[in-house]
N, C-alpha and C positions, 0 to 999 in steps of 0.2 A: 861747413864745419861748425858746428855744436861745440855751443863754450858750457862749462858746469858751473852750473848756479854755485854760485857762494853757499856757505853754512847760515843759517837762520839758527839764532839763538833765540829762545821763549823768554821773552822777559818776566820773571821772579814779580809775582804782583804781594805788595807788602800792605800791612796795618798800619796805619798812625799810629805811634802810642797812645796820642789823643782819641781816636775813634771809638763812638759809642758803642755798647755790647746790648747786642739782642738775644735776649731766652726765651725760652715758652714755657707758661705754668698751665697746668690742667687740672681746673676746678670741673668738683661737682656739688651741685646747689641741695643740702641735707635736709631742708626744710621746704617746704608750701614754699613758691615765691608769688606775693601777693604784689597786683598793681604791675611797675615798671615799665610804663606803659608812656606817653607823652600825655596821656590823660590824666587823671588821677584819678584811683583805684580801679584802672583798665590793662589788664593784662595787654602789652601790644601786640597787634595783629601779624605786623612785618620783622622786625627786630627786637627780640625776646632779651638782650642780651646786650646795650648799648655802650659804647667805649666813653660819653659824654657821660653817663651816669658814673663808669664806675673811676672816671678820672675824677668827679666830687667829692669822691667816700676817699679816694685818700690823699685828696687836699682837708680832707677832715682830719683824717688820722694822721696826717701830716703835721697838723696842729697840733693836735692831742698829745703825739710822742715829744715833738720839738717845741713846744713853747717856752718851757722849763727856761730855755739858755736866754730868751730878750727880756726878764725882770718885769715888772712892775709897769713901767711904763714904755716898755718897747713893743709898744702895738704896730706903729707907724713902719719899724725898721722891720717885724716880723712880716707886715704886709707886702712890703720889697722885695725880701728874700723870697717868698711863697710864690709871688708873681716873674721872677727871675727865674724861679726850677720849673714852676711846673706850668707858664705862660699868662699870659693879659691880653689885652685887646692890641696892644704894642707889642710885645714881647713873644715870641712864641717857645715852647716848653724845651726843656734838656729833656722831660721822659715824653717817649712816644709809647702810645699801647693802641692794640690792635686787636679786636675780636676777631678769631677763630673757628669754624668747625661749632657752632653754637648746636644745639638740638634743644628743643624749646620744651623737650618733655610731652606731658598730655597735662592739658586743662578742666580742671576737673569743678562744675557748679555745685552738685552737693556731694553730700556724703551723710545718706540718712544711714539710722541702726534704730530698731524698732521705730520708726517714727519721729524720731528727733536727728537733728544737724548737731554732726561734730563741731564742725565750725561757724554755722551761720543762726545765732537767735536762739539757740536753747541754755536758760537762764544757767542750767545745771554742768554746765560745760566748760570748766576751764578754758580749752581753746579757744571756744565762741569767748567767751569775757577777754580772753586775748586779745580776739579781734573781732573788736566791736564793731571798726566802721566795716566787715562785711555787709553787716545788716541793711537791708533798704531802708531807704526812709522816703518816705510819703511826697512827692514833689520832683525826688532827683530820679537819676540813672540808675538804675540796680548797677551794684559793685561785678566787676568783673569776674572769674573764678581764681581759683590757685592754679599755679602751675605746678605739678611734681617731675621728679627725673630730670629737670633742667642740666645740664652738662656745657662747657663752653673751655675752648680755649684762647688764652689769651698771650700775645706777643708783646713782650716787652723789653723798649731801650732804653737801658741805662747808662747816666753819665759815665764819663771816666773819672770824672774828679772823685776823688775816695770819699772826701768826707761828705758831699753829695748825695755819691752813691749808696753810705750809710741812713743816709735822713731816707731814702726814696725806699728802701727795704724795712727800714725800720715800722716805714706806711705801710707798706705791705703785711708785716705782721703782724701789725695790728686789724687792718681790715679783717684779714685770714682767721683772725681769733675771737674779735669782739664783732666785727660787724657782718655786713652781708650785702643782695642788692634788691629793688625795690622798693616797696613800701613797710614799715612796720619792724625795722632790722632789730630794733633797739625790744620789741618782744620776739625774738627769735622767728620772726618771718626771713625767708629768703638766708640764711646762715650759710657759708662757705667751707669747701671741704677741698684743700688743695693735694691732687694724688701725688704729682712728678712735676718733677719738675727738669726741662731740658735745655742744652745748651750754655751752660755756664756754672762755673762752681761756687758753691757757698753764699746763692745766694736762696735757700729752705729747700724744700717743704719743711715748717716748723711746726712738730707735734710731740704733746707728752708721750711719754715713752708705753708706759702703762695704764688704764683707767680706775685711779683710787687717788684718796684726798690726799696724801701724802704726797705721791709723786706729783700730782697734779700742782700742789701748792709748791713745791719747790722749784718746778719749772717753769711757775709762770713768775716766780719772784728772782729766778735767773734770767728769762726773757725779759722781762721790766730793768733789769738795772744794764744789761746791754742797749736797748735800745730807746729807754725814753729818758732825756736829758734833765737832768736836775736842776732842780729851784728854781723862784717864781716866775709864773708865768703874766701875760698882760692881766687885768681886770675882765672878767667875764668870758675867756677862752678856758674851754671845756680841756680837761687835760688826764690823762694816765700819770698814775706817780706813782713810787716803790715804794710808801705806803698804801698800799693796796685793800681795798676790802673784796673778796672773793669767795664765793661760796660752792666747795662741789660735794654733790652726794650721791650712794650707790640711787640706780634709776628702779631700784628691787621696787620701789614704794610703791611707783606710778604703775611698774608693769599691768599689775593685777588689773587696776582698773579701765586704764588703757583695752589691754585685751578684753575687755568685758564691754567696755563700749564700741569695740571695732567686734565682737562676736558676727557674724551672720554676714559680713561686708565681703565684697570683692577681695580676691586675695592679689589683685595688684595693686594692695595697698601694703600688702607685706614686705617687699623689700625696705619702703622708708618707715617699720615698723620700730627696727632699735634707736633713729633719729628722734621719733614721735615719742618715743618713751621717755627718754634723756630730757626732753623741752618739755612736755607732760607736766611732770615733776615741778618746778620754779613757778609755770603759772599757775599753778594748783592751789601752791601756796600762797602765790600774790593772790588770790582770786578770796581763799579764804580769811586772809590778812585784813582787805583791805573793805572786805563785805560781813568783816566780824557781828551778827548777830544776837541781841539776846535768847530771842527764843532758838536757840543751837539747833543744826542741821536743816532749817528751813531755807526755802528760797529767798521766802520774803520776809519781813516783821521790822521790826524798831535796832536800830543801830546802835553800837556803845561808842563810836564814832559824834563827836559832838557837832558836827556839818550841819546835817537835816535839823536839829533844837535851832542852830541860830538860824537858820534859812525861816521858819516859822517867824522867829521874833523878829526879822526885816519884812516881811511878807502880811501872808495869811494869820500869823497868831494862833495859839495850841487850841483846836476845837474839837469837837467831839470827846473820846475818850483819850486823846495823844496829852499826857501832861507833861510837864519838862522833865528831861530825865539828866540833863545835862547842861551846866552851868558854862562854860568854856565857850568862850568866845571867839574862836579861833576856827581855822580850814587848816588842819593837818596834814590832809592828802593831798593840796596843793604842790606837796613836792615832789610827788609820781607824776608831776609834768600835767598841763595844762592845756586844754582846757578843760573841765568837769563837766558833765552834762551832769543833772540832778534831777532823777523822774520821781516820783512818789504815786503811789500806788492808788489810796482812796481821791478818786479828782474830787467829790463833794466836800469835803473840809482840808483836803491837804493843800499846799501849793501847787500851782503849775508849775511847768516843767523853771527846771532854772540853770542857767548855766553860769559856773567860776572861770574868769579869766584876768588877763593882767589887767592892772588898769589903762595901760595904750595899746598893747601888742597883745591881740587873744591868744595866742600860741606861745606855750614853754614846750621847750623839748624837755624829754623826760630825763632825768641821769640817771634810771635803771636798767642795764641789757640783762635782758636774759635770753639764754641760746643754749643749746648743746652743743660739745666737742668734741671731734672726734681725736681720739689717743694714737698711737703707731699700734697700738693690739689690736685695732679695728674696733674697741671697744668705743662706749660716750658718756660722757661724763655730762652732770649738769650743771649749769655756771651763771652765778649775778655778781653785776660789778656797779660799782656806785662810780660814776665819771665825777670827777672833781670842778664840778662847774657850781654858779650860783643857783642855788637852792629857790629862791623867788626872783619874778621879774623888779627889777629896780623901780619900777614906778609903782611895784605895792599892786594890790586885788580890787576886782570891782564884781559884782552881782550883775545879771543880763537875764531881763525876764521877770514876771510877779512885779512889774512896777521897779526893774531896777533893784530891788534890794534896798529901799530905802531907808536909811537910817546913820547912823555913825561910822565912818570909817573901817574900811576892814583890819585886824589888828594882824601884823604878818611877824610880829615877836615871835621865837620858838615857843613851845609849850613849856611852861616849867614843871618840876619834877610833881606839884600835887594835879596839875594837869592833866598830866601826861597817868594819873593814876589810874587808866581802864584797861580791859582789854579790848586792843592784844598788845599795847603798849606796857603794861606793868611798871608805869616810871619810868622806861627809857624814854628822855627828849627827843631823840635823834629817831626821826619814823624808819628811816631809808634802815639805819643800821640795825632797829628793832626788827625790821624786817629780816634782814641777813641772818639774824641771830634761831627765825623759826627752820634755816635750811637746814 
């Protein structure tokens, strides 16, 4: 005789309230991605797309949005926190993230149009003056290619603690807007373009609605005051603040010449054709800004930039027919980040080659990004932002090259207003903002 099994109930499998939340966001990479590689400037061979890189960029922008709340001298407690959310060598992280589904695109070495490179060494090229260290140099590794079409998805756990969970998002919208991954983010290489976002609500995709200055400035001056934390930050931590300087403008400008320089090219470079137009535009400007010439529209000639006169007067001395054309004692463009290579053209009476750096640390990062963005219209806008970090290294400039520089101290005072009286400066002190002011 056969007894009847009992009832088997399923047991109800439940959530912590505590337990973390995992979503998926699905970026596509809108620009060239240059580098990212474990080399440097080598696109990687195995993984295009690494979770240790892009966990850096927003322990960056983690900063950047959150410094605001530890004051002046909470560097020390800011360090704790940072190493509490997002892990140490002790500690391991509240967010986990997970590369997905990566596609690494096509890697691409040139991109000639009649005989010159968009990107690699054609003096006349914005993007090449973008990205300069594409260029070989005489001794090293030739620089890796770009990648385009990069696509990737990424899994992410977040805390449950709310307020947490706001700092870890808050990073994220800022990477999503201002940064990117690879090498050179901060000139709009590798810039980010978040489609969907799944699994979890409110926490983006965050885009301007429309692409024009107005919407665009109102939105990002409502995303600033949600997510990046008010008043001072430590000494020398880079930061976002709701005073903002930002600049967007229609990309009509760039088109023409864009399309005139991509004429005759492959047309699988068309799809990231309105991305390239949008970033076009910013370097254009820096490129013509910051290579202001007397003799106009040339490649080459004498600067209204006072750099190249004082580099002479620590150096070589005015020979030939170079007479002083400028009194000012001063490196201005030391604050587009660091270091400067300085070539000059005639070798028989100019100086060799020279390069500006800190005086202990050869590397500033720069505080200008430029990038395009894309809008919910599908449209893109073009965008520079001035990160609120220190302007010069703390230990002041040094000369490298031509005997050092030798001579008196370099003077790292601002320009003052008779100074500052050239173009493309016209009296503004402030370089970075004089620059904003040409978009």
């Amino acid at each position: 005789m056969t007894r009847p099994l009992p009832e088997l109930s399923v047991p109800i499998l439940q959530t912590k309230p505590d337990a973390p939340i995992t979503h998926i966001r699905f970026y596509r990479v809108i620009t060239p991605l240059f580098g990212g590689g474990v080399a440097p400037q080598q696109a990687d061979p195995i993984t295009t797309v690494r979770a240790s890189e892009i966990r850096g960029q927003l322990r960056f922008w983690w900063r950047a949005t959150q410094a605001g709340r530890y004051g002046k001298n909470g560097l020390q407690q800011m360090k704790r926190d940072e190493d509490a959310l997002w892990g140490s060598t002790s500690t391991p992280s509240q967010v986990q993230i997970e590369v997905r589904k990566s596609d690494e695109g096509i890697i691409i070495h040139r991109i000639k149009v009649r005989g010159k490179d968009l990107f690699w060494g054609d003096p006349e090229s914005p993007i090449s003056y973008g990205a300069f260290p594409l260029r070989k140099i005489e001794g090293n590794e030739p620089p890796g290619g770009l990648r385009f079409g990069v696509t990737f998805e990424l899994a992410v756990t977040l805390p449950r603690d709310q307020k947490l969970r706001e700092q870890v998002l808050a990073a994220f919208w800022a990477w999503e807007t201002f940064g990117g991954i690879g090498a050179r983010t901060r000139r709009g290489f590798g810039a980010l373009y978040c489609e969907k976002v799944e699994g979890d609500a409110n926490v983006g995709p965050w885009h301007p609605p429309k692409a024009d200055k107005a919407t665009v400035d109102q939105w990002l001056h409502e995303q600033l005051q949600q997510f990046v934390a008010q008043g001072n930050a430590p000494d020398g931590v880079p930061t976002l603040l709701s005073e903002y300087r930002i600049a967007v403008n229609s990309t009509l400008q760039s088109k023409a010449k864009l399309d005139e320089a991509l004429k005759g090219a492959s047309s699988k470079y068309q799809e990231w054709l309105p991305a390239l137009i949008a970033w076009y535009y910013p370097i254009e400007k820096m490129q013509q800004f910051r290579q202001c010439r007397r003799n106009k529209g040339q490649t080459y000639g004498r600067s209204y930039w006072p750099e190249p006169d004082e580099i002479r007067r620590r150096t070589t001395g005015f020979k030939g027919t170079h007479q002083e054309l400028s009194k000012t004692r001063k490196f201005p463009r030391a604050v587009f980040g660091l270091p400067i290579v300085f070539q000059f053209k005639d070798k028989t009476i100019d100086p060799p080659q020279t390069t500006l750096q800190g005086a202990r640390h050869d590397r500033l990062a720069s505080r200008l990004i430029l990038r395009p963005l894309r809008c919910a219209d599908g449209k893109f806008v073009s965008m520079a932002l001035v990160l609120n970090a220190p302007a010069l290294p703390p230990d002041g400039l040094k000369l490298v090259g031509a005997n050092g520089g030798q001579g008196t101290g370099i003077d790292t005072e601002p320009l003052t207003k008779a100074e500052a009286n050239f173009l493309p400066l016209n009296g503004n002190t402030d370089v970075l903002k004089a620059f904003l002011d040409t978009l």
